[in-house]
C-alpha positions in Angstrom: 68.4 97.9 -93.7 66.4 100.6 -95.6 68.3 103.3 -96.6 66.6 107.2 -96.2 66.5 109.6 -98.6 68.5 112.8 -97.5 67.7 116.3 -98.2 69.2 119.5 -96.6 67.5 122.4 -95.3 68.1 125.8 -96.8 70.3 126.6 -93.7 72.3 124.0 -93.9 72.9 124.3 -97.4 73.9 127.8 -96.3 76.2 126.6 -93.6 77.5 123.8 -96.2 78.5 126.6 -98.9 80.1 129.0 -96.6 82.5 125.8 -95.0 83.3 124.7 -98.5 84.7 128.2 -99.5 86.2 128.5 -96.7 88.0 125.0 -97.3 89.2 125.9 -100.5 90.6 129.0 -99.8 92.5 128.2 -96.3 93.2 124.6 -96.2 96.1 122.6 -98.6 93.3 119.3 -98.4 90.7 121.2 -100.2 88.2 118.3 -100.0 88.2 116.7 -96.8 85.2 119.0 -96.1 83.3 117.5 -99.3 84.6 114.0 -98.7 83.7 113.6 -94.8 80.4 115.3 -95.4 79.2 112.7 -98.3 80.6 109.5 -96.0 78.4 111.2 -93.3 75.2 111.7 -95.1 75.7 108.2 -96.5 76.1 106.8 -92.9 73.1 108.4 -91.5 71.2 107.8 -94.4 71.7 103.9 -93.4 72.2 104.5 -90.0 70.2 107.5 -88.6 71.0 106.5 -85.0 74.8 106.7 -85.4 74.5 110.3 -84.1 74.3 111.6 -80.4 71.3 112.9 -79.2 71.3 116.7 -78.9 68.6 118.3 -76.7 67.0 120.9 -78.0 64.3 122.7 -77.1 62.9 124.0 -80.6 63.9 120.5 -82.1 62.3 116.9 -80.9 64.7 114.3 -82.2 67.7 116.4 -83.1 71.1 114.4 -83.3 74.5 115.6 -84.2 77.3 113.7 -86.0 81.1 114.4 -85.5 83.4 114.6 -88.7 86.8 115.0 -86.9 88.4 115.8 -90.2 86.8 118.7 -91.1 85.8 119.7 -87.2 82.2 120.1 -87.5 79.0 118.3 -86.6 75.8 117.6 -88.7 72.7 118.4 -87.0 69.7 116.3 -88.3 66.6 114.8 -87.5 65.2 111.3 -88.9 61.6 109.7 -89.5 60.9 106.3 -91.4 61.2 108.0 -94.7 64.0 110.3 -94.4 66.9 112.2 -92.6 66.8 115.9 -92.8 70.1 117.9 -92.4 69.4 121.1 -90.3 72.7 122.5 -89.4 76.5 122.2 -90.4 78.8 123.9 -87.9 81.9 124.2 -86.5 82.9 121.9 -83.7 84.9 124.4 -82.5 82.6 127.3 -81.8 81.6 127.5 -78.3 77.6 127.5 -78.9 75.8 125.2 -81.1 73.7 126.5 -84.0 70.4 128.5 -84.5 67.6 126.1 -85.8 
């Protein structure tokens, strides 16, 4: 099993930040956020499929993971080579996010 290299894209790095200070400053388990988010990246990094399939119309391929620690999904898409993280956001929220 090849493993894929894993980048983020500028708005999920934005979405990434904003969670992770919002983690430390409301939550006693300050890294749940930063632990559950490295064991997924290293999951789909192995295992691109693991995620659902999300349909979206501006996105072919887009797949969203669950981390029910933190209550959010990553939203990625996945080629030979690589698995690019487009979104992180709140599970909770009643709309998925702008890609």
């Amino acid at each position: 099993m090849t493993e894929r290299r894993v980048r983020f894209t500028a708005t999920a790095r934005d979405h990434v930040a904003r969670e992770r200070e919002w983690w430390l400053e409301y939550r006693d388990y300050r890294d749940v956020f930063a632990t559950e988010l490295e064991e997924a990246v290293q999951l789909v990094a192995r295992m691109p499929g693991a995620g659902t399939r999300y349909p979206h119309a501006g996105v072919a391929g887009l797949r969203r993971l669950y981390l029910p620690k933190a209550s959010c999904h990553i939203y990625y898409t996945h080629d030979d080579e690589q698995v690019i993280i487009r979104a992180v956001w709140g599970a909770r929220r009643e709309r998925g996010p702008q890609l």
